[in-house]
N, C-alpha and C positions, 0 to 999 in steps of 0.2 A: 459497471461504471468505473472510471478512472480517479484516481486518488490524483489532485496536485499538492506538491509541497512549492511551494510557491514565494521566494525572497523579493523578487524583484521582474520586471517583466523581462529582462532580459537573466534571469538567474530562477529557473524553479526545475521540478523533477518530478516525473509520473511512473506512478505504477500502473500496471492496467488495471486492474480490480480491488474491489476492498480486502479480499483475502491475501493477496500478495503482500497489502503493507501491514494486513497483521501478522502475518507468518513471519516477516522482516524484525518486528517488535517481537519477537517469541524468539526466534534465532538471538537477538541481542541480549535479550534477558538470559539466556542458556550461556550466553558468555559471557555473563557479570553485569550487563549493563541494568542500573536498577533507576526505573523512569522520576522525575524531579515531578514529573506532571505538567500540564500544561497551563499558558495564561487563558483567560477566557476572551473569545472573540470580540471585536470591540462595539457589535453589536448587542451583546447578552445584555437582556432584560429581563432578569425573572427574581423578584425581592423575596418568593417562596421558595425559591431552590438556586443554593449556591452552587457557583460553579465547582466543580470535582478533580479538575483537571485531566479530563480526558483525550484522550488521540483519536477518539473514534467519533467525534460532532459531527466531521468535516465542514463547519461554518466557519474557519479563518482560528483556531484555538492557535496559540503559538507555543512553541517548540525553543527554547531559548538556546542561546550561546551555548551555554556550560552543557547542557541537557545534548542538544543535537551532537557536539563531538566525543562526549560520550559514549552516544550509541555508534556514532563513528569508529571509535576504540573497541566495542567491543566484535561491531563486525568485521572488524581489520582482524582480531584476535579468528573469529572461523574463520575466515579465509582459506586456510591452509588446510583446514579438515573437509571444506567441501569437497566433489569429486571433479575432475577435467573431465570427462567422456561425457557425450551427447546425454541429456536428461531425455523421457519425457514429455511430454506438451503440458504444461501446469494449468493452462484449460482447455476446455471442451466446448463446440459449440455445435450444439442439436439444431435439428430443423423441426418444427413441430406444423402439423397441417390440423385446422381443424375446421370443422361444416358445421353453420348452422343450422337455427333449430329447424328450420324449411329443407334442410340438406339441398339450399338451394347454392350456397355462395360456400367455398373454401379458402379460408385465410393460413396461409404460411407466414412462420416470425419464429426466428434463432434464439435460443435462449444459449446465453455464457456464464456456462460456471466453471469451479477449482475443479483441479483432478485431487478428487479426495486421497486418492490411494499414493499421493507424493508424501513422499516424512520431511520434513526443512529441510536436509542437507540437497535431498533430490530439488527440489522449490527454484533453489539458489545455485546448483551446482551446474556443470556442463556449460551450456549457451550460455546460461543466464547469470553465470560467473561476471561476467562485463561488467551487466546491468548494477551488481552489486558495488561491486568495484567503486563506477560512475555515483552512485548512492552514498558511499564511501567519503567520496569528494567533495560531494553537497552538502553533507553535514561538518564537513572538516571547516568547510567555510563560514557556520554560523548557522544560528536561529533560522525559522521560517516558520510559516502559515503552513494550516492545512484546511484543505480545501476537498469536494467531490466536483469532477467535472463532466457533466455529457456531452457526450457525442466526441470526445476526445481522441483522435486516429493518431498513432505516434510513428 
């Protein structure tokens, strides 16, 4: 499923998977960036359980100002340690076939997951330098939402 980080309909940014933008918060954290936490969506209903501040709801939690250039800062700070050369595929996607219980009917369906055996600098580094980059920029500009989005082709 696809992560949006989402300001405005004409201003938001996706990662492809949930792994990606956690491995992005892990890389920042390794270079100083230490998270404010986030506001709670402005949906949250729950008088048994306050919100926490988490990046991982994906129902719209925000990311403020001060917070997102931040982590802005401290991904600009690896930049320079990740690698140039080609990574990699940081995922995988399987075909899996399976037969019911009549072995009469076979269904095919892809499953997409992380390449576990990547460590962050490989995640970010090579191609996917850009993407960072671009990430960079988005936060440089302010707060946002975060959102999960399906079916999201980028």
């Amino acid at each position: 499923m696809t992560i949006e980080l989402y300001r405005s309909e004409d201003d938001s940014f996706y990662f492809d998977y949930f792994g990606t933008w956690e491995k992005v918060l892990s890389l920042a954290q390794l270079y100083g960036w230490q998270p404010i936490g986030t506001f709670e969506p402005w949906d949250w209903q729950s008088e048994e359980t306050p919100w926490e501040g988490r990046y991982d709801f994906y129902g719209g939690e925000e990311v403020s100002a001060v917070d997102a250039r931040a982590l802005a800062t401290a991904l600009g700070t690896a930049l320079p340690d990740l690698p140039d050369h080609r990574m990699p595929d940081r995922i995988f996607e399987t075909e899996l076939e399976e037969i019911d219980r009549e072995d009469e009917m076979s269904i095919s369906f892809y499953i997409i997951e992380p390449n576990k055996e990547l460590n962050l600098f490989e995640v970010f580094g090579g191609q996917y330098k850009k993407q960072l980059m671009r990430f960079i920029a988005f936060c440089q500009r302010g707060g946002f939402q975060i959102y999960t989005l399906r079916g999201y082709s980028p």
